[in-house]
Biotite code that builds the C-alpha atoms (Angstrom):
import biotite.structure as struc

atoms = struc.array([
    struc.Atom([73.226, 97.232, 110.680], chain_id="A", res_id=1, res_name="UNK", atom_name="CA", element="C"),
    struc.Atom([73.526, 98.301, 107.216], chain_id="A", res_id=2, res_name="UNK", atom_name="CA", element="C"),
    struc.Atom([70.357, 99.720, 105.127], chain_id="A", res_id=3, res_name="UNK", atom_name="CA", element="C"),
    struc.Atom([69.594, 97.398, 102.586], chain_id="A", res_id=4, res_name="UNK", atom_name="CA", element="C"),
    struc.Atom([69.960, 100.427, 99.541], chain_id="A", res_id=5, res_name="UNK", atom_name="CA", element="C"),
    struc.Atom([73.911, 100.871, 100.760], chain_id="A", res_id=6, res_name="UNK", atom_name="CA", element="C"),
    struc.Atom([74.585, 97.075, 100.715], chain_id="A", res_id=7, res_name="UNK", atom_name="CA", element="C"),
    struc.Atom([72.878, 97.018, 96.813], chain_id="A", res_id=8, res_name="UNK", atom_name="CA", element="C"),
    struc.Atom([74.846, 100.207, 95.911], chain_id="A", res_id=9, res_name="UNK", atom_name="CA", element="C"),
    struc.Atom([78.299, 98.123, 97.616], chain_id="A", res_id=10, res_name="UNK", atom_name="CA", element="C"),
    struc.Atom([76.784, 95.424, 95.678], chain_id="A", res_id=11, res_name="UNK", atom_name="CA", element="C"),
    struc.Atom([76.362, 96.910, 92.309], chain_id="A", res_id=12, res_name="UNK", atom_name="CA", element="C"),
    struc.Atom([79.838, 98.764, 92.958], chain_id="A", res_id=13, res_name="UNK", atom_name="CA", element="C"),
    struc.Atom([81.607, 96.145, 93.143], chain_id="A", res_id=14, res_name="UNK", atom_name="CA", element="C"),
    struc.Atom([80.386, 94.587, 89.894], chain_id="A", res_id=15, res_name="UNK", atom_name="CA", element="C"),
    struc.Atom([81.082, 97.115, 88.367], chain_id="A", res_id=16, res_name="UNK", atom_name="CA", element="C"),
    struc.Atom([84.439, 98.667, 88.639], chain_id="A", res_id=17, res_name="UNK", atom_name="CA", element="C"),
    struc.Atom([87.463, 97.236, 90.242], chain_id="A", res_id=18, res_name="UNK", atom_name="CA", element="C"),
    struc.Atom([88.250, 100.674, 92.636], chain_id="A", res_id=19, res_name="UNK", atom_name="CA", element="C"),
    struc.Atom([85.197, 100.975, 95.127], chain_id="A", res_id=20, res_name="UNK", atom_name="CA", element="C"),
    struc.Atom([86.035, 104.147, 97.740], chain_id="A", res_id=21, res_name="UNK", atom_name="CA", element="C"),
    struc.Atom([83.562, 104.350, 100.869], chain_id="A", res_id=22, res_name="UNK", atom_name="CA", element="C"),
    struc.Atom([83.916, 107.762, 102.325], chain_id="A", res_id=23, res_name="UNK", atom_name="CA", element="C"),
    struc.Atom([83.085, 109.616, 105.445], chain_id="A", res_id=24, res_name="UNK", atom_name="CA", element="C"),
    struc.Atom([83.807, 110.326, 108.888], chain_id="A", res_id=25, res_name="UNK", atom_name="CA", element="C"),
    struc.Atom([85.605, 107.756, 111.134], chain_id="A", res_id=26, res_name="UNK", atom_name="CA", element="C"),
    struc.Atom([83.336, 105.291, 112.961], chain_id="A", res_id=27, res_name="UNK", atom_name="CA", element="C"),
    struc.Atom([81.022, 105.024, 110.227], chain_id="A", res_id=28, res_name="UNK", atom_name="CA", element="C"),
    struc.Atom([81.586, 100.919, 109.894], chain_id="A", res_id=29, res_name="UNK", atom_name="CA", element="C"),
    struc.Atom([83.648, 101.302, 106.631], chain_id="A", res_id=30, res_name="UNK", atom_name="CA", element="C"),
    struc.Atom([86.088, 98.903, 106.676], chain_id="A", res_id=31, res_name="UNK", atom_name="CA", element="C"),
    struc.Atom([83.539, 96.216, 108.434], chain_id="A", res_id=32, res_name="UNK", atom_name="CA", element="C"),
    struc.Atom([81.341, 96.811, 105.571], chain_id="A", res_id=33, res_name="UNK", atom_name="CA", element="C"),
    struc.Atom([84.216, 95.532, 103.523], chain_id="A", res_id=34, res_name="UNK", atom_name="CA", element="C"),
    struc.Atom([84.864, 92.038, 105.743], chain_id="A", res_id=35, res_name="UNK", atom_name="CA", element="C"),
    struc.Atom([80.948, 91.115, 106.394], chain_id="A", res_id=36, res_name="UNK", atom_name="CA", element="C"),
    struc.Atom([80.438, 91.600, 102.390], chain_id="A", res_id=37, res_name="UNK", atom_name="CA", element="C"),
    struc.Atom([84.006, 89.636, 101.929], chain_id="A", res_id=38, res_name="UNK", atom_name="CA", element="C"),
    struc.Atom([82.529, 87.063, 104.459], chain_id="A", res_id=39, res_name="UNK", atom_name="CA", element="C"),
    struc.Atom([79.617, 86.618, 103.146], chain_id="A", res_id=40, res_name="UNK", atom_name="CA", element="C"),
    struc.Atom([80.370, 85.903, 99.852], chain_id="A", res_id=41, res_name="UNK", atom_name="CA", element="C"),
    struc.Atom([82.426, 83.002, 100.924], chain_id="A", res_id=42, res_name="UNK", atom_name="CA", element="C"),
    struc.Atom([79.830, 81.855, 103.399], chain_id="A", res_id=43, res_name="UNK", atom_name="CA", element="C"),
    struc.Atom([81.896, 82.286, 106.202], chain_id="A", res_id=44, res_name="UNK", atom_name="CA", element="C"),
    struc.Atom([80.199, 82.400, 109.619], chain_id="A", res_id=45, res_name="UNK", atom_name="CA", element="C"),
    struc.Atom([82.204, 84.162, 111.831], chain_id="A", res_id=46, res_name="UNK", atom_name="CA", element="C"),
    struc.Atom([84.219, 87.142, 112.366], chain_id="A", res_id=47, res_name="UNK", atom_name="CA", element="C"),
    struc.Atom([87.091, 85.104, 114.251], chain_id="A", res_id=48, res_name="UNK", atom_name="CA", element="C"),
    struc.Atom([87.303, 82.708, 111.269], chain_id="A", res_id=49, res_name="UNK", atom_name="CA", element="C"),
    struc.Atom([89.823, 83.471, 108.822], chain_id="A", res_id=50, res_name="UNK", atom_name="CA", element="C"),
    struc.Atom([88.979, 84.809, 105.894], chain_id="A", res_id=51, res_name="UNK", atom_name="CA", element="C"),
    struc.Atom([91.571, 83.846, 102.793], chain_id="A", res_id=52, res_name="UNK", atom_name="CA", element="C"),
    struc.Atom([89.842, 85.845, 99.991], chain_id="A", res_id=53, res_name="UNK", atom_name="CA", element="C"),
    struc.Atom([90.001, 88.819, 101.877], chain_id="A", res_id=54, res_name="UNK", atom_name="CA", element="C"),
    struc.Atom([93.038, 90.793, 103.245], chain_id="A", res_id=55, res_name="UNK", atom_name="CA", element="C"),
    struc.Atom([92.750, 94.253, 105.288], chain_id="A", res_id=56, res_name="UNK", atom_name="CA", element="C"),
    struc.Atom([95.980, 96.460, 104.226], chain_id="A", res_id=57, res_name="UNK", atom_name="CA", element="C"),
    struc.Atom([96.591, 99.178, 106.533], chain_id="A", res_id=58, res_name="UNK", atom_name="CA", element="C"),
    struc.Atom([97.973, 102.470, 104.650], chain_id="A", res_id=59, res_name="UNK", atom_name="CA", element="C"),
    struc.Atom([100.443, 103.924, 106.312], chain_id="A", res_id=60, res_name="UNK", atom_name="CA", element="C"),
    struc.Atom([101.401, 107.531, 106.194], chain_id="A", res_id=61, res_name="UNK", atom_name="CA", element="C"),
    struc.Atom([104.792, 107.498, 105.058], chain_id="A", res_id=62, res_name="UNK", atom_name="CA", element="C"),
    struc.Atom([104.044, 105.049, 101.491], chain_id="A", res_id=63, res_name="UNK", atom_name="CA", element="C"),
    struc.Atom([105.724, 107.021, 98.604], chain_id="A", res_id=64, res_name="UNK", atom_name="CA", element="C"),
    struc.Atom([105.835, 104.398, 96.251], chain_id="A", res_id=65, res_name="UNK", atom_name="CA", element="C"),
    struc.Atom([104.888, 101.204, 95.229], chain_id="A", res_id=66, res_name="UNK", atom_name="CA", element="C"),
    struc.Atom([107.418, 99.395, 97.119], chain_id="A", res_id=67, res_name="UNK", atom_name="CA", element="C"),
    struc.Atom([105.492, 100.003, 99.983], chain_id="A", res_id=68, res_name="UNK", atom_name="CA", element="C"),
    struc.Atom([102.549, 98.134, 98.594], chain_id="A", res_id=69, res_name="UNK", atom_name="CA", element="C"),
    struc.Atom([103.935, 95.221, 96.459], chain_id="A", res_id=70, res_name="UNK", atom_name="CA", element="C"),
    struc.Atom([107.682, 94.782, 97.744], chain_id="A", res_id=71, res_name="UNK", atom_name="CA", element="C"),
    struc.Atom([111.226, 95.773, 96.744], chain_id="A", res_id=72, res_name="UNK", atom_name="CA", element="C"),
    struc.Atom([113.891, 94.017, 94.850], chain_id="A", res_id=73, res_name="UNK", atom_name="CA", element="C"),
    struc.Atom([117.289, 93.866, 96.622], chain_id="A", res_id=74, res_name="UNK", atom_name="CA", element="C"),
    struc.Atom([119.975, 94.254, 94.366], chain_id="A", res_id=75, res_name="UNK", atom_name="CA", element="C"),
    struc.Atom([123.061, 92.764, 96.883], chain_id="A", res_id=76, res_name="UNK", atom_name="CA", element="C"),
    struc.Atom([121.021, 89.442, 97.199], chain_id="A", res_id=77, res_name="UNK", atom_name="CA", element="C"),
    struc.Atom([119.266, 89.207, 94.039], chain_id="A", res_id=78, res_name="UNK", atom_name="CA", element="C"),
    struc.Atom([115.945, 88.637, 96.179], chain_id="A", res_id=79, res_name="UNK", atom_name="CA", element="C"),
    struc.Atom([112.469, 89.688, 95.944], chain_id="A", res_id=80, res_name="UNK", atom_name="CA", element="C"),
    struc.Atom([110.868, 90.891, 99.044], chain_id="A", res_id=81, res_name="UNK", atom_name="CA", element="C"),
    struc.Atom([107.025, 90.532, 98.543], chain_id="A", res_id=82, res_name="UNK", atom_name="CA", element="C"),
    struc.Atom([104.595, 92.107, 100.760], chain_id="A", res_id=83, res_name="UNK", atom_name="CA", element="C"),
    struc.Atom([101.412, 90.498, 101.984], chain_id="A", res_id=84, res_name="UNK", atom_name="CA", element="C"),
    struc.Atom([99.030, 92.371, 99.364], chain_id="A", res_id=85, res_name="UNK", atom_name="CA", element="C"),
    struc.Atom([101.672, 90.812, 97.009], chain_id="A", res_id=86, res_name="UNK", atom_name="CA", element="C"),
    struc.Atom([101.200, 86.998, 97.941], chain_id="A", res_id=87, res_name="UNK", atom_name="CA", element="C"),
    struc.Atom([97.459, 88.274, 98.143], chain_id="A", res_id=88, res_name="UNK", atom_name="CA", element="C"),
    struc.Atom([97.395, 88.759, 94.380], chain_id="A", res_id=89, res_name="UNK", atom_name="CA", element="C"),
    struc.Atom([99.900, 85.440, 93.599], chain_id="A", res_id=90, res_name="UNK", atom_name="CA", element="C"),
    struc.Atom([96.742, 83.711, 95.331], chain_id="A", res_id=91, res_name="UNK", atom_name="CA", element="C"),
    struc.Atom([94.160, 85.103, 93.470], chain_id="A", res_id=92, res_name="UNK", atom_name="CA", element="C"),
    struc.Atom([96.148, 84.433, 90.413], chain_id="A", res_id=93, res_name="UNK", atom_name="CA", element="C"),
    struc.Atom([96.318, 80.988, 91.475], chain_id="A", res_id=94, res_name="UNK", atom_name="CA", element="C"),
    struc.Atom([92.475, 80.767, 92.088], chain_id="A", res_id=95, res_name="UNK", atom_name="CA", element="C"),
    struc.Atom([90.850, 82.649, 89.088], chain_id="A", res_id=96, res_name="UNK", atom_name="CA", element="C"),
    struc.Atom([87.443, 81.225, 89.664], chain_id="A", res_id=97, res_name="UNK", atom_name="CA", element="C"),
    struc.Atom([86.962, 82.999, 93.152], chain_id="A", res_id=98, res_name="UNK", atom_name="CA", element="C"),
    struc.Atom([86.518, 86.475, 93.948], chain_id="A", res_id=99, res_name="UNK", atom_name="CA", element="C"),
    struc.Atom([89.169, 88.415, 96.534], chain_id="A", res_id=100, res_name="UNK", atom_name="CA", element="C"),
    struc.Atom([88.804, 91.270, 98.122], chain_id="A", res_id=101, res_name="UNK", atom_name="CA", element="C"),
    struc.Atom([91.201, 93.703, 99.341], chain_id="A", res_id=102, res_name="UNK", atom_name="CA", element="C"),
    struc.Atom([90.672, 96.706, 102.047], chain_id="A", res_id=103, res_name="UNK", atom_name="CA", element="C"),
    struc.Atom([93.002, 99.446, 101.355], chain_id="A", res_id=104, res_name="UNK", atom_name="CA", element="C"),
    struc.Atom([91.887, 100.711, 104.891], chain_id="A", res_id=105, res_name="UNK", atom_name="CA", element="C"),
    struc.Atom([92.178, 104.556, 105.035], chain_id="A", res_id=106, res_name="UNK", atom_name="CA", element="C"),
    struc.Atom([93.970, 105.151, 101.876], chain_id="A", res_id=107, res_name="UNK", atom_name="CA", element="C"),
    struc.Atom([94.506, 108.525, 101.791], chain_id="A", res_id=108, res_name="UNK", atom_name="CA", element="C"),
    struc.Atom([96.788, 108.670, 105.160], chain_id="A", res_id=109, res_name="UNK", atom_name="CA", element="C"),
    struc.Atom([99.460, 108.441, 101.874], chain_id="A", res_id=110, res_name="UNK", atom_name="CA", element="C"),
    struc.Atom([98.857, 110.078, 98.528], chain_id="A", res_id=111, res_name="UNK", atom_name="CA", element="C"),
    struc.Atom([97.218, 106.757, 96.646], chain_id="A", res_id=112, res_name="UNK", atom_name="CA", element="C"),
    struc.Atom([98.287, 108.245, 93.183], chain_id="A", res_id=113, res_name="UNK", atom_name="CA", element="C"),
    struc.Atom([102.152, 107.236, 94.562], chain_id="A", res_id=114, res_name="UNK", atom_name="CA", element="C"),
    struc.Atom([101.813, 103.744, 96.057], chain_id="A", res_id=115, res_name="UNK", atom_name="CA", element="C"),
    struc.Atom([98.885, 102.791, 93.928], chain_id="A", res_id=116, res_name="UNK", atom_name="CA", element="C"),
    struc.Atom([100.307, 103.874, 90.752], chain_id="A", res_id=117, res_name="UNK", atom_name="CA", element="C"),
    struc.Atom([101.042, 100.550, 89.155], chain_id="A", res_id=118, res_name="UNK", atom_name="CA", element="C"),
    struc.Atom([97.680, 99.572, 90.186], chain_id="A", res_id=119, res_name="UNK", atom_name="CA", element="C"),
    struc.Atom([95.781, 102.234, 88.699], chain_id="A", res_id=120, res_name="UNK", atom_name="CA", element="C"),
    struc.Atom([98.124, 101.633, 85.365], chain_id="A", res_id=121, res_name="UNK", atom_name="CA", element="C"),
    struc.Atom([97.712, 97.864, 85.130], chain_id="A", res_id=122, res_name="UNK", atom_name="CA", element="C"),
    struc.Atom([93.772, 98.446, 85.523], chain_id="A", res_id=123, res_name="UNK", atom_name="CA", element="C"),
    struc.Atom([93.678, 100.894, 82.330], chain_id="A", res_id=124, res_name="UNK", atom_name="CA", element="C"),
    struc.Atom([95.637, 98.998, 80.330], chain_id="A", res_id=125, res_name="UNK", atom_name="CA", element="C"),
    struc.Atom([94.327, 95.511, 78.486], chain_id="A", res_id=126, res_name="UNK", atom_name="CA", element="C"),
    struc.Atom([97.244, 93.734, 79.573], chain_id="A", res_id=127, res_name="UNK", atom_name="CA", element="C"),
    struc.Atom([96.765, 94.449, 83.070], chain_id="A", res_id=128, res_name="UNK", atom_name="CA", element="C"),
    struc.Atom([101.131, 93.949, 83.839], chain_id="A", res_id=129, res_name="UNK", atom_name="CA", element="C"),
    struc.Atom([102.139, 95.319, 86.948], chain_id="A", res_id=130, res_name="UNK", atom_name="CA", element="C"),
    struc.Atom([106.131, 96.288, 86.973], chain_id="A", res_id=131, res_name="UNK", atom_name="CA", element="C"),
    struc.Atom([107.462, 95.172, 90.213], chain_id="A", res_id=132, res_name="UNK", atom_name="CA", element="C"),
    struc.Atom([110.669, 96.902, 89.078], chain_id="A", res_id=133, res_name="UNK", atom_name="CA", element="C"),
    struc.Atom([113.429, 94.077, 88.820], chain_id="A", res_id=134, res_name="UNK", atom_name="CA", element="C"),
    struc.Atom([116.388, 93.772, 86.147], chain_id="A", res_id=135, res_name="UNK", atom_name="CA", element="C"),
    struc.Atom([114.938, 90.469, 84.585], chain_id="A", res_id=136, res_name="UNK", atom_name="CA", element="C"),
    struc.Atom([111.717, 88.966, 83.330], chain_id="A", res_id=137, res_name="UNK", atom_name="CA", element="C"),
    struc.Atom([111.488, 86.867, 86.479], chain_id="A", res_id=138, res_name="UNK", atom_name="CA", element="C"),
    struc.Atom([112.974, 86.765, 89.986], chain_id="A", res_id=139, res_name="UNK", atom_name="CA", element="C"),
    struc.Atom([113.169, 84.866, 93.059], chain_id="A", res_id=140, res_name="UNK", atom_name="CA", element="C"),
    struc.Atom([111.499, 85.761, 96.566], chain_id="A", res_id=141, res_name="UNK", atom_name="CA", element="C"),
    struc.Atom([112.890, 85.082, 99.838], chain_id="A", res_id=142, res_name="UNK", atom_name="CA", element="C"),
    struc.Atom([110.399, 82.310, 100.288], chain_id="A", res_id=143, res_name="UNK", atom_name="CA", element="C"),
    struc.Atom([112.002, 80.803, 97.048], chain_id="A", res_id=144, res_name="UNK", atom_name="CA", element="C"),
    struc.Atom([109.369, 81.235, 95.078], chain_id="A", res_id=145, res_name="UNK", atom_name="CA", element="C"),
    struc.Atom([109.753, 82.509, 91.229], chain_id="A", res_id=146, res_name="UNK", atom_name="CA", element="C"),
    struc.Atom([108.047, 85.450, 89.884], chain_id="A", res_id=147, res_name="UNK", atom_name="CA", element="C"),
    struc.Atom([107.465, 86.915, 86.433], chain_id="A", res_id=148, res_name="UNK", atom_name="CA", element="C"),
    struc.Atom([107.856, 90.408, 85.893], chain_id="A", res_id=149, res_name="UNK", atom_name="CA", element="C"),
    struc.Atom([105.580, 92.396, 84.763], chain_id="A", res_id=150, res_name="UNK", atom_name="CA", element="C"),
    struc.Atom([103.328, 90.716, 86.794], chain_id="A", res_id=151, res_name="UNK", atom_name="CA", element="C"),
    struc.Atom([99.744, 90.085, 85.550], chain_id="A", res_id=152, res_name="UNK", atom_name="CA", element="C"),
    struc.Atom([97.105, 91.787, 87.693], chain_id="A", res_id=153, res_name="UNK", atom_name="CA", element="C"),
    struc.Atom([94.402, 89.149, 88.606], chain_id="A", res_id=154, res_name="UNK", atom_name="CA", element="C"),
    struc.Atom([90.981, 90.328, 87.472], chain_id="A", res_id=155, res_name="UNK", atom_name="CA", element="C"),
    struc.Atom([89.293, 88.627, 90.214], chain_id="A", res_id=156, res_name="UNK", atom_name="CA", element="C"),
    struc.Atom([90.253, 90.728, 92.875], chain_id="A", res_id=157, res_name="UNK", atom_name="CA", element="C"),
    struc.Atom([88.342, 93.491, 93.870], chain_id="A", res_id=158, res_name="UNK", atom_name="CA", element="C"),
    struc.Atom([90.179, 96.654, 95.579], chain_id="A", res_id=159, res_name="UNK", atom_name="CA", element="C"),
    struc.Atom([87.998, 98.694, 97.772], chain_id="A", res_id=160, res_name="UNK", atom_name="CA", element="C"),
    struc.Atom([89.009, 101.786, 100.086], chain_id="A", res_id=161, res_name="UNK", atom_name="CA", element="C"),
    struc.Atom([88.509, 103.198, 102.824], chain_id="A", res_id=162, res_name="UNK", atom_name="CA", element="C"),
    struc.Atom([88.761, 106.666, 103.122], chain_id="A", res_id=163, res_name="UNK", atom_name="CA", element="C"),
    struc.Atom([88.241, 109.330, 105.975], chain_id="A", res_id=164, res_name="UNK", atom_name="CA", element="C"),
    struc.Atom([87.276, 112.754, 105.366], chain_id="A", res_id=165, res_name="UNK", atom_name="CA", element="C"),
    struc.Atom([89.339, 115.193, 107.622], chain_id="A", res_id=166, res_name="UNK", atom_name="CA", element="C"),
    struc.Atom([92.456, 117.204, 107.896], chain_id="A", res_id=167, res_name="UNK", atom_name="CA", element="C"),
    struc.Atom([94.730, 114.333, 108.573], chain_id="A", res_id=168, res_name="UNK", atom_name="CA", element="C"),
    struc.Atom([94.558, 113.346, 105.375], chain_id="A", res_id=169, res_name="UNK", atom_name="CA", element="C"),
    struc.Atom([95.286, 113.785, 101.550], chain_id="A", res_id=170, res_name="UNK", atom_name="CA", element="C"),
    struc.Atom([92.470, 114.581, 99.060], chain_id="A", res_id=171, res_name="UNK", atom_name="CA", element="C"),
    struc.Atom([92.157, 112.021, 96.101], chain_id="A", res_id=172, res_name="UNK", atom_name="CA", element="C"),
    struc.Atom([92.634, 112.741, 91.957], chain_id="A", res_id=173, res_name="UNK", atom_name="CA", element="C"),
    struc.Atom([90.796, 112.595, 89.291], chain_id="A", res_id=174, res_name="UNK", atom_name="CA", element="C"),
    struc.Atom([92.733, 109.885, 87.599], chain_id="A", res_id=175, res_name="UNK", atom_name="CA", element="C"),
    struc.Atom([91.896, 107.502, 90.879], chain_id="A", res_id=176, res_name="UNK", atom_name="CA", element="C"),
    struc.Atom([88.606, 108.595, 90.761], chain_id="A", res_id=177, res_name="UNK", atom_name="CA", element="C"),
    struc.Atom([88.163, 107.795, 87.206], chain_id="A", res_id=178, res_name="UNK", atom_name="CA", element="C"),
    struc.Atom([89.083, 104.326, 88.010], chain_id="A", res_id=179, res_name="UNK", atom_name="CA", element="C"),
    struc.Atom([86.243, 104.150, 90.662], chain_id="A", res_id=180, res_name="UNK", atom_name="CA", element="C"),
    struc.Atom([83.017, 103.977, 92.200], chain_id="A", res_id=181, res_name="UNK", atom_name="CA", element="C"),
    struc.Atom([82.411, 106.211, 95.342], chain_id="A", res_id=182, res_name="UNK", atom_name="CA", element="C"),
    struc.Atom([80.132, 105.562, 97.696], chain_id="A", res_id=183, res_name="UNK", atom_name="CA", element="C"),
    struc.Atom([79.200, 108.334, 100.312], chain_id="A", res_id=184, res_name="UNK", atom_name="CA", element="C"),
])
């Protein structure tokens, strides 16, 4: 169980600001936190039902850049490759009346200054355009679909991480903290 003054605080957080970081040591029920409140939003029932406002991104250690988080171009075939925090966001964009939620889970394994850069940019600026860093103004994926580049940031999603406090892992900035609300 959750006490009632952490779910208002997650809550309020959310409303709030777009970055929500939940702190602490591992076990704490962080990143379920983020799938009941997802879940429950959407008036979904159960934890085995899927759950297509919400999408759990594991970090992984070796993210530099942003390719790691939204995709790469590939110059010899002229494709996009998305990612699925990517097709996330195309959704979102696609459903602007309905609030997503994403769970960077443990997002200081990498340095989130590097792969969340765009992110962090797009969110200060009014225009909210995320470069996905192709020649052209729009581009193909491998699924054949056509995006625009710079791609607009949807402001209905709602990015929330996870983050464990010990010597595995990376401290966070100022500038990412700027753009959030921490929750200990």
């Amino acid at each position: 169980t959750y006490p009632d003054a952490l779910l208002r605080s997650y809550h309020v957080a959310l409303q709030t600001k777009p970055l929500v970081i939940l702190p602490g040591v591992s076990g704490m029920g962080k990143t379920r936190l983020t799938r009941l409140y997802a879940d429950a939003v959407h008036d979904i029932g159960s934890d085995m039902a899927d759950n297509p406002y919400y999408l759990l991104v594991a970090v992984q250690p070796d993210w530099h850049n942003a390719k790691d988080l939204l995709g790469y171009y590939n110059a010899l075939t002229g494709v996009f490759q998305p990612t699925a925090f990517l097709r996330f966001l195309l959704r979102a964009a696609a459903e602007p009346s309905a609030a997503f939620y994403v769970c960077l889970d443990e997002m200081n394994l990498a340095r989130p200054e590097y792969y969340l850069a765009p992110i962090l940019s797009a969110l200060e600026t009014a225009e909210h355009s995320v470069d996905l860093g192709t020649p052209s103004d729009t581009v193909t994926t491998a699924d054949g679909e056509t995006l625009r580049n710079p791609f607009v940031l949807p402001l209905n999603v709602h990015f929330i991480g996870t983050v464990n406090v010990d010597e595995s892992t990376f401290g966070l900035s100022d500038k990412l903290l700027d753009h959030a609300n921490v929750i200990e």
